[in-house]
C-alpha positions in Angstrom: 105.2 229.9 154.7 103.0 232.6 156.3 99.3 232.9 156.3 99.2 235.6 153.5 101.6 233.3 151.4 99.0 230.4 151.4 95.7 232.3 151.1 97.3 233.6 147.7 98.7 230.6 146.8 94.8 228.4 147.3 93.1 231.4 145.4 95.5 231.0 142.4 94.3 227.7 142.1 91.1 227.5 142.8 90.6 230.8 140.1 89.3 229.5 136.5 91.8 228.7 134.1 91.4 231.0 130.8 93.1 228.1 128.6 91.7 225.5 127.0 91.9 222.0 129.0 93.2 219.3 126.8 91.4 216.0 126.9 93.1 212.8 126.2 90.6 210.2 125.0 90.7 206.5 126.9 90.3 203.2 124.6 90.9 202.1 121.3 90.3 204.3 118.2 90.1 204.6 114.8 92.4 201.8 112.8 93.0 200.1 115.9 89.9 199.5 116.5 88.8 198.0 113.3 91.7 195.6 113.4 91.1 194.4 116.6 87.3 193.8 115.9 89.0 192.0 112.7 91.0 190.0 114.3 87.9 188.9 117.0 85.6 188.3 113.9 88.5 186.0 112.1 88.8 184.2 115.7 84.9 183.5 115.9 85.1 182.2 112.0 87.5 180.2 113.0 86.4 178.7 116.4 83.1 177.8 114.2 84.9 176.1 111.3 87.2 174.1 113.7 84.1 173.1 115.8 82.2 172.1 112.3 85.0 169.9 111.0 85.8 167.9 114.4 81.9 167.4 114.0 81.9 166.2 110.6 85.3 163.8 111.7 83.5 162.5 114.3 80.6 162.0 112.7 82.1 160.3 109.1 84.5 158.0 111.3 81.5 157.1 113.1 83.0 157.7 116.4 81.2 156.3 119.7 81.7 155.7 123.2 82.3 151.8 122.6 85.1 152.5 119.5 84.9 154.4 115.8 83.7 152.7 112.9 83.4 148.8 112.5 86.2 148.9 115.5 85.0 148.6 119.1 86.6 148.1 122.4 84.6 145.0 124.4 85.9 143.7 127.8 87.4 140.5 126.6 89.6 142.9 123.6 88.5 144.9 120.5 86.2 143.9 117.9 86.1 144.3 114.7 83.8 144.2 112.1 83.3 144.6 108.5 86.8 144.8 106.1 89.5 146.5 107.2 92.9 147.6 106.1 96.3 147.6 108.1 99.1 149.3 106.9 101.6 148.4 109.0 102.2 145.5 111.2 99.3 143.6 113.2 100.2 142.3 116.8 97.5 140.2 118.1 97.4 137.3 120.9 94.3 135.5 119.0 92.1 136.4 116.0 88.7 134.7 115.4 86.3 134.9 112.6 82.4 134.6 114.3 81.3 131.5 114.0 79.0 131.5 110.4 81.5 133.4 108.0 85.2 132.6 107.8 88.5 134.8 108.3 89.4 136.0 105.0 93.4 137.8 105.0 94.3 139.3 101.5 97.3 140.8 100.4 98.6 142.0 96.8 102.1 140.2 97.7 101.8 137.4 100.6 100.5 136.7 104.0 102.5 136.3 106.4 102.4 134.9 110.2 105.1 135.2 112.3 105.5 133.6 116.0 108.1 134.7 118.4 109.0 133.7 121.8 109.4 136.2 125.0 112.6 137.6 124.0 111.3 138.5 120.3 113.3 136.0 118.7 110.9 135.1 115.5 110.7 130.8 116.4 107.6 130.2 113.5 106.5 131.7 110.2 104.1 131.1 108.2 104.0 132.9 104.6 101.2 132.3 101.7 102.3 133.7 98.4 101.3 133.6 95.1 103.5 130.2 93.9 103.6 128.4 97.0 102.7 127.8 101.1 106.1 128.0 103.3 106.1 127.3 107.0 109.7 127.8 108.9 109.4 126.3 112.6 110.7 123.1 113.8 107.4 120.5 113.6 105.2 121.3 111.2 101.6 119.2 111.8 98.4 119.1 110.2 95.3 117.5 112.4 91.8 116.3 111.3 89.0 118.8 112.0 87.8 116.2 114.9 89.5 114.4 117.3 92.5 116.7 116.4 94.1 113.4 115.0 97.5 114.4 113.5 97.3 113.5 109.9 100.8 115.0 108.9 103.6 116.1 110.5 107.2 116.8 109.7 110.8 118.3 111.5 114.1 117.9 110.8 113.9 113.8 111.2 110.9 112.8 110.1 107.5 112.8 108.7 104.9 111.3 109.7 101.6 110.6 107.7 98.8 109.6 110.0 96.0 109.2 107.6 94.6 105.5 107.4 95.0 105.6 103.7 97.6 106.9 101.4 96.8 106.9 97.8 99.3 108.6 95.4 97.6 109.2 91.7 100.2 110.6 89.9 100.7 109.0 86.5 104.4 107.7 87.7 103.3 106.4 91.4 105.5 106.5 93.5 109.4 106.2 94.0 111.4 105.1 97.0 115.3 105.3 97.1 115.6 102.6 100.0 113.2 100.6 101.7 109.6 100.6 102.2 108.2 98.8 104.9 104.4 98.7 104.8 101.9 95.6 106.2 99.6 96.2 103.3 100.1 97.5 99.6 97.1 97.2 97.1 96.0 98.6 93.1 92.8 100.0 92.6 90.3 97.7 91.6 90.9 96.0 88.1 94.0 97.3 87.9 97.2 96.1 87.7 100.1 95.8 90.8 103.3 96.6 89.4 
């Protein structure tokens, strides 16, 4: 390219251009726009209605740092307090009741205990129902409140009452079908041995 070849070819473009320029605008305009300021709006609504209702959860299950409602977590297990209901099953190692009320279990059918040993075979149950108390384990006992005395106990070849008196009231007595061996058998008084 020679010199005269340039010098025409910079003044062509550094002359004014007759035409109009044509300007394209940057951004978001017109329908765009107002649906993506929709869409930011229905965000923010919904940030703040999600933020009120974990508040209002929190706040009606009565949620702390220790537990949520009449349950909290204490270093020797969880306590709980109040009435509560389980659904399903309830695995515990011990329950206790505190030391002036009782432990009350209810159930519209029956109540029932289960043990198990290690392997998850069941070894014990215990079921309270409507017509009658059942226990299923191999020695059954029942002890006096002190001294743990045993004052009944049964398995599969005998039973064994350990109270120091055994007094049968029913209007028939009692009836053996073999022997009875006992050191001392006596009617109440003014009544009649038979």
């Amino acid at each position: 390219m020679t010199r005269e070849q340039y010098i025409l070819a910079t003044q062509q473009n550094s002359l004014p251009r007759t035409e109009h320029p044509q300007f394209y605008p940057v951004g978001i305009y017109g329908w765009r726009k107002r649906c993506l300021y929709f869409f930011v709006l229905l965000l923010l609504v919904t940030m703040i209605v999600n933020l009120a209702m974990t508040i209002w959860i929190l706040k009606v299950m009565n949620f702390t740092v220790d537990g949520m409602g009449n349950l909290r977590v204490t270093k020797k297990g969880i306590r709980l307090e109040g009435i509560s209901e389980f659904l399903l099953p309830l695995y515990v190692k011990e329950i206790h009741s505190r030391k002036d009320s009782p432990l009350v279990l209810q159930s519209d059918r029956n109540v029932t205990v289960n043990a198990r040993n290690h392997m998850g075979q069941l070894t014990g149950q215990l079921t309270v129902g409507a017509d009658a108390v059942e226990a299923q384990c191999k020695r059954f006992e029942v002890r006096a409140s002190e001294g743990g005395r045993v004052l009944f106990s049964a398995d599969e070849d005998e039973i064994v009452i350990g109270a120091d008196r055994l007094k049968v009231t029913g209007t028939e007595g009692a009836v053996f079908g073999h022997s009875v061996e006992t050191p001392h058998i006596r009617a109440e008084p003014s009544q009649d041995l038979k």
